[in-house]
N, C-alpha and C positions, 0 to 999 in steps of 0.2 A: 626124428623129424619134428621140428616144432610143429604145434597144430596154428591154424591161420587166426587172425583176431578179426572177428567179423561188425561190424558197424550198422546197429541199432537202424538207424536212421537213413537210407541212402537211398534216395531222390532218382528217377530212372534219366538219364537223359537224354535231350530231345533230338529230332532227326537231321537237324540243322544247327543245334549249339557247337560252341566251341572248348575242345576239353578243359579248357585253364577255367573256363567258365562254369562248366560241371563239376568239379573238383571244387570251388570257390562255393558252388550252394552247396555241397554237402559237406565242407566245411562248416557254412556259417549257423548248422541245426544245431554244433557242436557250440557256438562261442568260440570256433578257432579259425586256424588258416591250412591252407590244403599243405602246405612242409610240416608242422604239426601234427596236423593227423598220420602222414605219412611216416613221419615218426615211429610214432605209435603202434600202426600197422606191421614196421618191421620190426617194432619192441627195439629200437635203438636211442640212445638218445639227443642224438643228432647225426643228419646229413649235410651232403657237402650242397648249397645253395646253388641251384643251376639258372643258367642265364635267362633273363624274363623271354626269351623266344622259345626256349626248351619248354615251357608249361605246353606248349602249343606241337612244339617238335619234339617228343620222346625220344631220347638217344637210348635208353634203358627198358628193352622190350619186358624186364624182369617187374621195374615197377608200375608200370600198367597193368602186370599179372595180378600183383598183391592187390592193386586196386579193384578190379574185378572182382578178383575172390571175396575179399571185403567187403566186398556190395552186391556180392551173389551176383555178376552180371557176366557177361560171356565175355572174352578178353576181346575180340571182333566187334562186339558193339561199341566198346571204349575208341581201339583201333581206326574205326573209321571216324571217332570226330578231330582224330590229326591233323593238322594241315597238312601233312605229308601224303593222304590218301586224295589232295585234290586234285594231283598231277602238275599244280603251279611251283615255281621253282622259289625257293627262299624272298628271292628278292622285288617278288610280285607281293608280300605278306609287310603289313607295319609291322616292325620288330619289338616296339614297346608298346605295351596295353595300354600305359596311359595316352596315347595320340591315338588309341582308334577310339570313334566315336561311337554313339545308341542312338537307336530313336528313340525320343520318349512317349510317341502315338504305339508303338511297339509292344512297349511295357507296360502301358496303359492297355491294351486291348489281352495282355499276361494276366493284368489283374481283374481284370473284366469277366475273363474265360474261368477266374479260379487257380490259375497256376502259377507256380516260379517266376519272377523275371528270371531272364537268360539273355545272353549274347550271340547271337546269330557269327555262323561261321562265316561270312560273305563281308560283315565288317570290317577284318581283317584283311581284307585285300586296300591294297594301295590306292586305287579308285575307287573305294566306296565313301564317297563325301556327303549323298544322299540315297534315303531310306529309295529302296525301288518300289516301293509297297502305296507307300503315303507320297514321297514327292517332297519331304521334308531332309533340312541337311542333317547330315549326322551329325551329334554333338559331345562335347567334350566339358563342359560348363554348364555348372548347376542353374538352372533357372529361375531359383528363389535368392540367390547369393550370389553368382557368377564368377564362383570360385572353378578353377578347373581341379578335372580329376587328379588320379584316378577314384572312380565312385565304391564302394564297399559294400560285398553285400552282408547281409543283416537275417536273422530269422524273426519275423513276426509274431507276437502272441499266438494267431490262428496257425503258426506253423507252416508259412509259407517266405520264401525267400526274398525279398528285396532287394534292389541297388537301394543308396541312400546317399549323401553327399556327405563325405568326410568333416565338411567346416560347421554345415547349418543341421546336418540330422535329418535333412528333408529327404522325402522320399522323389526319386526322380520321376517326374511324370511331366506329361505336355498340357495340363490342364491350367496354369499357370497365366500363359498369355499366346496369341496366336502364333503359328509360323509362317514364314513366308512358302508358299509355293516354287520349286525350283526345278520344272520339268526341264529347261533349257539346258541346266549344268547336267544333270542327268543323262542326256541323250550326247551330250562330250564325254560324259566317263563310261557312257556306256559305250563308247568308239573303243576309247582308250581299253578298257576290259576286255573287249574282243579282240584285239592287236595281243595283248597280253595273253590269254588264252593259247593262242595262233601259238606263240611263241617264235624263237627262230629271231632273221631277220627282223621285224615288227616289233618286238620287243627290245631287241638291242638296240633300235632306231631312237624307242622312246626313253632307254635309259641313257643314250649318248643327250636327250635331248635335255632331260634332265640334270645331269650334270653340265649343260652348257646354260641353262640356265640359272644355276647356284654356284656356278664358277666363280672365283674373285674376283675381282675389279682393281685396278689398281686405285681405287678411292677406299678400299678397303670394305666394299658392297657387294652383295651377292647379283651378278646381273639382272636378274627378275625384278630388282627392288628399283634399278633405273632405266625403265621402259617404258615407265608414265601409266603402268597398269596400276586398278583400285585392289590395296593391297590392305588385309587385315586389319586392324588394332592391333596395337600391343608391339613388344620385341618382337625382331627378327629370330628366327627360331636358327640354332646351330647347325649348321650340317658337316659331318665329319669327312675330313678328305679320301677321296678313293671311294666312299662308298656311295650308293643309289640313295639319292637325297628324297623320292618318295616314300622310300621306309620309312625315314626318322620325321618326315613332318607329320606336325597334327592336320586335323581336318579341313580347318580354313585354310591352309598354306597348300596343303596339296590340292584343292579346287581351283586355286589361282594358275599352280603350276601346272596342274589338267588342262586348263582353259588354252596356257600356252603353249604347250607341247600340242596339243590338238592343232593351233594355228598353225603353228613349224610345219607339222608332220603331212597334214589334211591340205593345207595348202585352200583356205576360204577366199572366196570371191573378197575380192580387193574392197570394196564397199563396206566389207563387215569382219574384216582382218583387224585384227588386235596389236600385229606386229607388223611393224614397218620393212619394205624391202631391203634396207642396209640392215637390220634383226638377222633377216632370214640369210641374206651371202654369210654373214657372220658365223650362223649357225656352220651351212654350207662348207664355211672352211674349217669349223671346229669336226666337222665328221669325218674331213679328209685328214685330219691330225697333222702336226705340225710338217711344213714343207722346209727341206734343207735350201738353204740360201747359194746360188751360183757363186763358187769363189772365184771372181774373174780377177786376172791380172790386173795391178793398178796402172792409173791412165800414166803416159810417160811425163814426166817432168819439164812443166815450161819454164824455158829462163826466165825470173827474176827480172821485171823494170828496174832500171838504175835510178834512183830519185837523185834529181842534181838540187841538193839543200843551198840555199842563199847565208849569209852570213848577217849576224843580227843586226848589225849596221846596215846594211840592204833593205830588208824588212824594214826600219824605221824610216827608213825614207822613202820606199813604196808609201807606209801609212800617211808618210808629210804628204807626199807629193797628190796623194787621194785625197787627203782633205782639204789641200788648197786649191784643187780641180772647180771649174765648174761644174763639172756634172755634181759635186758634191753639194754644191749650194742650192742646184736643182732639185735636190732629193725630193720626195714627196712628206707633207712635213707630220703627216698622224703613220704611226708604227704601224704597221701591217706586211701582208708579204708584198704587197706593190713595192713600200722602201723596200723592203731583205730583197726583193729581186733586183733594185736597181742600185742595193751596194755592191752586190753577186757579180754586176756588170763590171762595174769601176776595178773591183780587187780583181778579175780577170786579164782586164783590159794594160793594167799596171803589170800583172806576172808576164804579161806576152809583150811585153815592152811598150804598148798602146800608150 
């Protein structure tokens, strides 16, 4: 039996981090990356790269073991920073790391206390657009650069962990410049979280609503984009078809689509509705899914008017005999529809024999 390779350096993790996030500082004591070190752990020299939601969803009860051992910790402590230990189902979780967002009042009070930054496991939910803590949004872009992520972390001379920003090397913090206050979106996603929670019903309402709102358009628009809602900077961000478009958005896009889905759902006093009642039957009918069309019998066939055509001789001397008319000389003499009505008279008055 091979004996285990144990890891010098291995950082305890905290009661609310997220494992892809404990794995990444104890990574970064080394100068490496948690596939890396994992490596190494099994003495192999490469594994197969598992999907960025897997850091967070262990499919492999085996290498959580190695990793415990490694780090002298009980496989149970690892185990529960899974998202799989929160009871929420996959698609209540952002599936890509770089669209969930950090506080950076967060990581500032990390480094304040003396500790690690870390990544809070609550992040990762689909509604967390803002910090619950501070009241600030979560964010995805560097503050010194406003490069987006994702951020890296880094070990410090004193030995302590960092985020940092890939482009400018800054360290991520909120000291920078103020932020706004955003209890209002907060207390929508904190709606939205509880419905999600619930599960069931409630959840499947808000992912129908979701997909009705990044549905195409035949302008080739995602509906949410033409509703006259104030919508991010930047590209429209991609959403894949068939799947739950609040996983795959970043932070700003999913507060928009919070805001609206909350309207849909919550159904707000008409004064301070965001979506219009034709919005909402819309919705209404996208939840009932498409309705089959009555094939009714076609209406029965009317005979065909017979048009009795004149012959061109005819017609030219309708035109003579019009324009040698009085009424023709009457005309009204500035073009407008007073004349076209009263040549309208004449050409009638000639077809009917008048």
């Amino acid at each position: 039996m091979r004996a285990v390779r144990l890891l010098a350096i291995a950082p305890r993790p905290f009661e609310d981090e997220l494992l892809s996030c404990w794995r990444w500082r104890v990574a970064s004591h080394y100068c490496s990356s948690p596939r890396q070190i994992e490596n190494w752990i099994r003495g192999v020299s490469e594994v197969s790269k598992p999907h960025l939601f897997g850091h967070d969803v262990p499919t492999e009860q085996s290498a959580t073991r190695l990793w415990a051992l490694a780090c002298r910790l009980r496989q149970g402590d690892l185990e529960r920073l899974s998202l799989q230990n929160t009871g929420r189902s996959r698609a209540s979780f952002v599936s890509d790391p770089a669209h969930r967002g950090v506080c950076p009042t967060c990581l500032d009070e990390d480094a304040e206390e003396g500790r690690d930054h870390y990544c809070r496991r609550s992040w990762a939910c689909v509604e967390a657009v803002v910090c619950q803590r501070h009241k600030i949004g979560l964010e995805i872009n560097c503050g010194g650069c406003f490069r987006t992520g994702p951020f890296q972390f880094r070990s410090t001379p004193a030995g302590l962990a960092r985020l940092f920003c890939r482009e400018c090397d800054a360290i991520i913090s909120a000291r920078r410049f103020q932020r706004r206050n955003q209890t209002d979106l907060l207390q929508v996603a904190s709606l939205i979280g509880e419905a999600i929670d619930k599960g069931g019903t409630e959840f499947e309402r808000i992912k129908t609503a979701s997909r009705f709102l990044w549905s195409s358009r035949p302008e080739g628009m995602p509906y949410i984009a033409l509703l006259g809602l104030s919508l991010p900077h930047g590209q429209l961000p991609s959403v894949t078809a068939g799947a739950t478009p609040m996983a795959s958005l970043p932070p700003a896009w999913r507060a928009v689509t919070i805001a609206a889905i909350a309207d849909l759902i919550v159904q707000r006093a008409s004064k301070t509705a965001l979506l219009s009642p034709s919005v909402r039957e819309a919705f209404r009918q996208f939840e009932r899914g498409p309705v089959l069309e009555d094939h009714q019998l076609p209406p029965p066939a009317r005979a065909a008017s017979v048009l009795n055509l004149r012959s061109e001789t005819e017609y030219r001397q309708l035109a003579r005999s019009i324009v040698e008319s009085d009424g023709w000389k009457s005309l009204p003499s500035k073009a407008g529809r007073a004349k076209n009505r009263a040549i309208g008279k004449l050409m009638l008055r000639a077809l009917n024999g008048g």
